[in-house]
N, C-alpha and C positions, 0 to 999 in steps of 0.2 A: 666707499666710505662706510664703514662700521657704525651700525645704530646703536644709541645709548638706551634702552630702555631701562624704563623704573620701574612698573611692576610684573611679576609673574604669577602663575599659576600656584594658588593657595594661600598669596596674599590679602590680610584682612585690612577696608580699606573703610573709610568715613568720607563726607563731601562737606567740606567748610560750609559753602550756602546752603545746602537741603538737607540739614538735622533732620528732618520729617522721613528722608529714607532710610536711614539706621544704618546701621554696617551692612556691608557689604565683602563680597569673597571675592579673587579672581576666579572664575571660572575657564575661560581660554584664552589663550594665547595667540595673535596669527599675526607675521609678519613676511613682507614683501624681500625675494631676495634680490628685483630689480633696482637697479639705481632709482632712486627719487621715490622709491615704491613705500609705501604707509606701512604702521606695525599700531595693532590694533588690540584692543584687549577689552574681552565681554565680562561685567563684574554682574552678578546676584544681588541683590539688596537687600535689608530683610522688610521691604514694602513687598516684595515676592514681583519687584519687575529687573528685567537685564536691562543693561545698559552699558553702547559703547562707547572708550574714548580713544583717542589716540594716546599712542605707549612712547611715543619719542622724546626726548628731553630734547633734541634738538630744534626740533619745531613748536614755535610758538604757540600749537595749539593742542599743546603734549596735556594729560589730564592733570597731572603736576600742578601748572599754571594757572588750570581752571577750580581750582581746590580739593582736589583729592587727595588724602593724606595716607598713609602707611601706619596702623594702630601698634 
């Protein structure tokens, strides 16, 4: 099955609940090409911390869901 991912590499992003961490860039991309296997994406802040989430729209616990938004 084909992953649906939402963000990629250069994407500028925000977080619904932590205004306190500012925008945010993708910085990498890494996904699994095993069945079942995660798809991951490390985004910069500008609090200057990384931070990962899950990239799947499919999985409930895709960064989408958790409020990550696309500026």
């Amino acid at each position: 099955m084909r992953k649906r991912l939402y963000l990629k590499v250069g994407d500028r992003v925000n977080h619904l609940r932590y205004s306190a961490w500012g925008v945010g860039e993708v910085i990498e991309e890494k996904h699994s090409n095993l069945s079942g296997g995660f798809c991951f994406v490390r985004i910069l802040f500008a609090d200057g911390k990384e931070r990962s989430f899950i990239n799947d729209l499919e999985s409930a616990h895709c960064c989408y869901y958790s409020g990550v938004r696309i500026l």
